[in-house]
N, C-alpha and C positions, 0 to 999 in steps of 0.2 A: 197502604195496602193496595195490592195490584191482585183485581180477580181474574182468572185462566176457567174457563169453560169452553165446552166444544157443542154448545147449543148457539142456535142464531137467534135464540130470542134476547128482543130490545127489555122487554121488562126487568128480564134476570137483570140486563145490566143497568139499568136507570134503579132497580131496589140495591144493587150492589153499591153505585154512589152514593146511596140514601143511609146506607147503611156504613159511609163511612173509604170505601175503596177512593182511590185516588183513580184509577184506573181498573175499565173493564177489557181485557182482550180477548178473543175468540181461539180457538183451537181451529187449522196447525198457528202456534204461536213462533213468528217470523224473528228468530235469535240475536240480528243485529238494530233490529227492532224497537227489539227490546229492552235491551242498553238505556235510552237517552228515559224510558217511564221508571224506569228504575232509580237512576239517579234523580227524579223531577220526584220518586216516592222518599226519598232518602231525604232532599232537600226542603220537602215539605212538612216531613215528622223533626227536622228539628229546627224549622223556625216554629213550627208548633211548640214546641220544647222549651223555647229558646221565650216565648211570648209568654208563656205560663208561669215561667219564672220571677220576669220584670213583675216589680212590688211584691213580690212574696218577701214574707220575712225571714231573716238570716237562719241560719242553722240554730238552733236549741231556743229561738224567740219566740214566742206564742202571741197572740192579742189577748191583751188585758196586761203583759208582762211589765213588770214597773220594774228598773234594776235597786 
């Protein structure tokens, strides 16, 4: 998640991390800027993705499942 606000406060953006954002940018938001947190937001939701997966169990498996 990338937050866009047009306040200059550091809090917003230090609760905006905390809460999750990859990135905070300030408003006016610099368009070619922009581009490289974008893809760094896209590449980091799916190695998240990608982590949550490894050892999860297969489709229709449950724990405790005996075949």
């Amino acid at each position: 998640m990338i937050v866009v606000a047009g306040h200059r406060i550091i809090a917003a953006g230090a609760e905006a991390i905390h809460l999750g954002a990859i990135n905070f940018v300030r408003k006016p938001v610099d368009a070619p800027a922009l581009l490289p947190l974008i893809k760094d937001a896209i590449a980091s939701r799916l190695a998240a993705n990608h982590k949550a997966t490894i050892g999860a169990a297969p489709l229709g498996m449950a724990a405790g499942h005996r075949p």
